[in-house]
N, C-alpha and C positions, 0 to 999 in steps of 0.2 A: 563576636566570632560566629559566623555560620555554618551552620551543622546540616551536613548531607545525610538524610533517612531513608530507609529502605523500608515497605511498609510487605507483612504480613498478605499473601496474594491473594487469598481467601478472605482478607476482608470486605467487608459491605460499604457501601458507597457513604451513607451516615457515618460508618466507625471511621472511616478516611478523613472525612473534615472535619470529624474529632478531635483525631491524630494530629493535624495537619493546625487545626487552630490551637492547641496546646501546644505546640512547636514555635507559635509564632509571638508568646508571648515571652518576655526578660527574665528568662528563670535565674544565669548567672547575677542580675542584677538584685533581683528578688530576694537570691538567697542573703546578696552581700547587706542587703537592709536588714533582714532577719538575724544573721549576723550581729551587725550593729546594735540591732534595740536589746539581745537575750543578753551581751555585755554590759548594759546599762545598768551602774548601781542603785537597788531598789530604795525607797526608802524603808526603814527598819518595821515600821507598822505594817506593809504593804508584802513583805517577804513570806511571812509565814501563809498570810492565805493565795498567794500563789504559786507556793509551792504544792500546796493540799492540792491546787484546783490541780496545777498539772499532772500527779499525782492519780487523779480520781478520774481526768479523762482519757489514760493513757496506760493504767493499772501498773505505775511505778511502787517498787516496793520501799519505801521509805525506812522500813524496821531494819533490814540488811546493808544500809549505808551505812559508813565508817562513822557521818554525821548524821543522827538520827533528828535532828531535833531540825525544823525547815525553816525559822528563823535565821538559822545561821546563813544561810545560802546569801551571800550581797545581790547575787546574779541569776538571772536564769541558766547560764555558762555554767554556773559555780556546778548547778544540780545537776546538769547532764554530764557533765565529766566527773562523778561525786566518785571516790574511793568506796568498796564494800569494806565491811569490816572484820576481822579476822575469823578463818574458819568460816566464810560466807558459802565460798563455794571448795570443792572437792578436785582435785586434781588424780586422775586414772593412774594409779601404781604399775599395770599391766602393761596397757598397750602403748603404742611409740606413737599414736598421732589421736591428738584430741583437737574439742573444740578450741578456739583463739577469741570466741565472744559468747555473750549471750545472744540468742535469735531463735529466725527459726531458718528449719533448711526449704531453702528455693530447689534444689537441685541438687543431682552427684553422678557420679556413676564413670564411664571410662570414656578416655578423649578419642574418639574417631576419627580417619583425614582431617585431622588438624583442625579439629571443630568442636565446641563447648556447648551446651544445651543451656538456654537462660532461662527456657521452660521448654516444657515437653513437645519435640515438636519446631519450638524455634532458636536458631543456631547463633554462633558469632564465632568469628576466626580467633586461631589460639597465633597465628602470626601476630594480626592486629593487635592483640590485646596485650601480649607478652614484650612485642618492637621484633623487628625482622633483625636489622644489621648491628653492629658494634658489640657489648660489652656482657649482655647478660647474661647469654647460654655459652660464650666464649669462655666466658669464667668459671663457671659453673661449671662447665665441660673440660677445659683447659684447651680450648685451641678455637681459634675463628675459621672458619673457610664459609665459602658460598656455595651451596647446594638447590638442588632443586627444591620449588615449591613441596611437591610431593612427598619431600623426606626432612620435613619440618620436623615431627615428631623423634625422627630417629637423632637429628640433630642435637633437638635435645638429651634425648635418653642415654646417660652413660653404659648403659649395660642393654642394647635392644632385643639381646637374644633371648632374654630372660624376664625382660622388665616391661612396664605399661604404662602411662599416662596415666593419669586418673586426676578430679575435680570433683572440688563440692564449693556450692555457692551459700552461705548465710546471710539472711536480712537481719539489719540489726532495729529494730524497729522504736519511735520515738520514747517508749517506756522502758527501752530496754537500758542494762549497765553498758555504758558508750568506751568502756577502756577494753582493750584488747590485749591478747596476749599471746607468748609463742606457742605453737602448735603441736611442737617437737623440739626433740634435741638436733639444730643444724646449724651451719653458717653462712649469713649474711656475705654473699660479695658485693651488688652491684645493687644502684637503685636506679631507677628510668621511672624518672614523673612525668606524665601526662597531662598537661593543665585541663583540655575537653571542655565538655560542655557539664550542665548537671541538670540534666535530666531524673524523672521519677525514676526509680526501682518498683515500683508498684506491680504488682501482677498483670493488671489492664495494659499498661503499657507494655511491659514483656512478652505479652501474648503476642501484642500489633507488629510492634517493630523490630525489625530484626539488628543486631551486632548492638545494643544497646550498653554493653558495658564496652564497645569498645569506641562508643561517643564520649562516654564521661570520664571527669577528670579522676584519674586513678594514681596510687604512687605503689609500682609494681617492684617489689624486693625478690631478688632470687640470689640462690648460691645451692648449696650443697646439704644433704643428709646423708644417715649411713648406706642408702638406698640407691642414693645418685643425685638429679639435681630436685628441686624443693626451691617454690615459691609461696609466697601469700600476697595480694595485692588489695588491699583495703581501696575501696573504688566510690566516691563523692556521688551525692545526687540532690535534686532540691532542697535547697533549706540548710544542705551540710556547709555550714559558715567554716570548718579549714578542718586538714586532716594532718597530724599531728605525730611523728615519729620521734622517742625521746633521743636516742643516741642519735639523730640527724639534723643537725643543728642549722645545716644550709639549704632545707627545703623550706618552700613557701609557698603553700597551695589557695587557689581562690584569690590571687594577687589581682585588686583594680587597678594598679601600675599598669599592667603587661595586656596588651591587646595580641591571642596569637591566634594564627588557624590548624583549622583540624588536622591531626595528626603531628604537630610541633610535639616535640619530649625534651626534657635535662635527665642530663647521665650523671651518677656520682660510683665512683668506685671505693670501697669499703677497706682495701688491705694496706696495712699499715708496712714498714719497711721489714719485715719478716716474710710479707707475703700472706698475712694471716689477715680473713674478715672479722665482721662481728659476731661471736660465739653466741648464741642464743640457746637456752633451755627451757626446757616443756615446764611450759607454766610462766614463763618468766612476763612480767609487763611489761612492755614495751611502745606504746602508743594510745592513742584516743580519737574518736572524731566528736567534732562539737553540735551534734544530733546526731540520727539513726542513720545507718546507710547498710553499705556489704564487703563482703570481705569474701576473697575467691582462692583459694587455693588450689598450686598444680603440683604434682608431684608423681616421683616415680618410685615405682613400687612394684614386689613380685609379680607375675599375673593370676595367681591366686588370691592375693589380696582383695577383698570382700568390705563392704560397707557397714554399717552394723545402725544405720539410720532410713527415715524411711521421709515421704515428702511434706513436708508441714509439718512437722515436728517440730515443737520448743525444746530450744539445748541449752545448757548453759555452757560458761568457760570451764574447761578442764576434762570433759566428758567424752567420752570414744566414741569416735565417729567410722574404725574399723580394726580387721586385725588382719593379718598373715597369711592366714589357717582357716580356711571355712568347716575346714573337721572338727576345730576347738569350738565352734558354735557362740563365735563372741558376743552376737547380738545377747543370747541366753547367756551365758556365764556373768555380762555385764548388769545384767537385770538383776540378777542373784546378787549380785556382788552388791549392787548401792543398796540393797533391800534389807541383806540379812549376813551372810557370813564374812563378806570382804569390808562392812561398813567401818570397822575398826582400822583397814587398811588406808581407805579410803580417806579417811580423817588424820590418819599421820601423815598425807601430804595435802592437805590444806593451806588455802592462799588465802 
């Protein structure tokens, strides 16, 4: 599949054949070998010290897995998708939107002319990345029409007199726990996979090139919260051998059957004969990829709603990423809370 790049105009003539020579080698092919060899079962001798190794180059926490002991692992698979163990991580009693992984944040802040920040500075269209036509904001919204370019945003937003776009990007990085979870209480309509390319997320490359998450293969989930519409799109990139949704039984991402070009999608629609999608709850698991990659979330929200994250930041799953209220000082209250008088809170919803 060939993938059209758009490069960063300020780059220097060196970083261009950089760019341009990392472009030209088989990364979808790559990753499908890397794939293949992490599922090979180890022999039993051989398990334990490469689980250490990965472990020690990578600062995986092995104490917080469900399986602590790294023998067990048959796979290298086995340990990237590993379960935490109970009460590993904390889920936010307060606020209605937390983290969905562990990482760190790339990025956040409010969506402008229909444009996303993958770093400060360089953009990608929330058309692109989200699919212009068909099913997703239709649903979401409740009605399809064609509007202009220009009022993308508004299209989406059920409530635009009131309401705002907003995103945040987290890298799930290869030491990181690889299972995801839901972000809030909302529901799933519509799924639009994008096979793409899979490209780095790395930051060098984010800098260079421009609309990079809307090259790779992404599987972008949207529907509804109490807010209006709510997405989250877990987004592939080298090395990610398949990305994994449990209640979506007919996706198949990183397929070496299927030769497609850029910008081809499969649409799956969620509502069962009631009309009703998939319920999701804050905190609920729901998915995995089989290494590090990102995960993008769009949503609509008061326009007071505030961030309570800052850039490069390590998060884990569960953790407030904003509040409401910038009066209530969520960034502060949240700090207080995991520290000292809300820990107790904190701990009675534990995943």
């Amino acid at each position: 599949m060939s993938v059209e790049i758009s490069l960063v105009s300020e780059l220097s003539f060196l970083r261009r054949l950089q760019v341009y020579f990392y472009f030209f080698l088989p990364w979808r092919e790559l990753s499908r070998l890397w794939g293949a060899i992490q599922s090979r079962v180890l022999p039993a001798w051989l398990r334990g010290p490469i689980v250490r190794l990965y472990c020690w180059l990578f600062g995986a926490n092995l104490k917080e897995a469900l399986v602590s002991d790294p023998s067990q692992y048959t796979c290298i698979q086995d340990f990237f998708t590993r379960q935490l163990r109970p009460n590993a991580r904390s889920l936010d009693p307060v606020h209605r939107i937390v983290s969905p992984a562990d990482g760190t944040v790339v990025h956040f802040g409010r969506v402008t002319n229909s444009q996303l920040e993958q770093v400060k500075g360089v953009t990608y269209s929330l058309e692109r990345f989200l699919g212009r036509s068909n099913n997703n904001w239709g649903l979401a919204k409740g009605y399809e029409e064609e509007v202009g370019i220009d009022d993308y945003q508004n299209m989406i937003l059920e409530h635009p007199d009131v309401n705002s776009l907003f995103h945040i990007t987290i890298y799930l990085a290869p030491g990181d726990y690889h299972r995801f979870h839901s972000p809030a209480d909302w529901e799933v309509l519509h799924r639009r996979h994008f096979p793409g390319a899979l490209v780095t997320v790395n930051p060098w490359i984010l800098s260079c090139v421009n609309n990079v998450f809307n090259l790779n293969e992404r599987v972008v989930l949207s529907g509804r919260w109490s807010e209006g519409f709510f997405s989250m799109s877990p987004v592939g990139a080298t090395n990610v051998g398949s990305i994994k949704i449990y209640f979506d039984t007919a996706l198949y991402t990183n397929n070496p059957a299927e030769n497609h070009v850029n910008g081809d999608f499969f649409d799956h629609i969620f509502l069962d004969h009631l009309g009703r999608g998939v319920e999701l709850h804050k905190g609920d698991q729901y998915g995995e990829f089989n290494l590090g990659s990102t995960i993008v979330l769009v949503f609509e929200a008061p326009k007071s709603f505030v961030f309570n994250v800052h850039h490069g930041q390590k998060i884990r799953v569960g953790q407030s990423v904003g509040c409401f209220n910038p009066r209530h000082k969520c960034g502060v209250e949240m700090e207080k809370g995991t520290q000292g008088s809300s820990k107790a809170a904190l701990n009675a919803y534990a995943f």
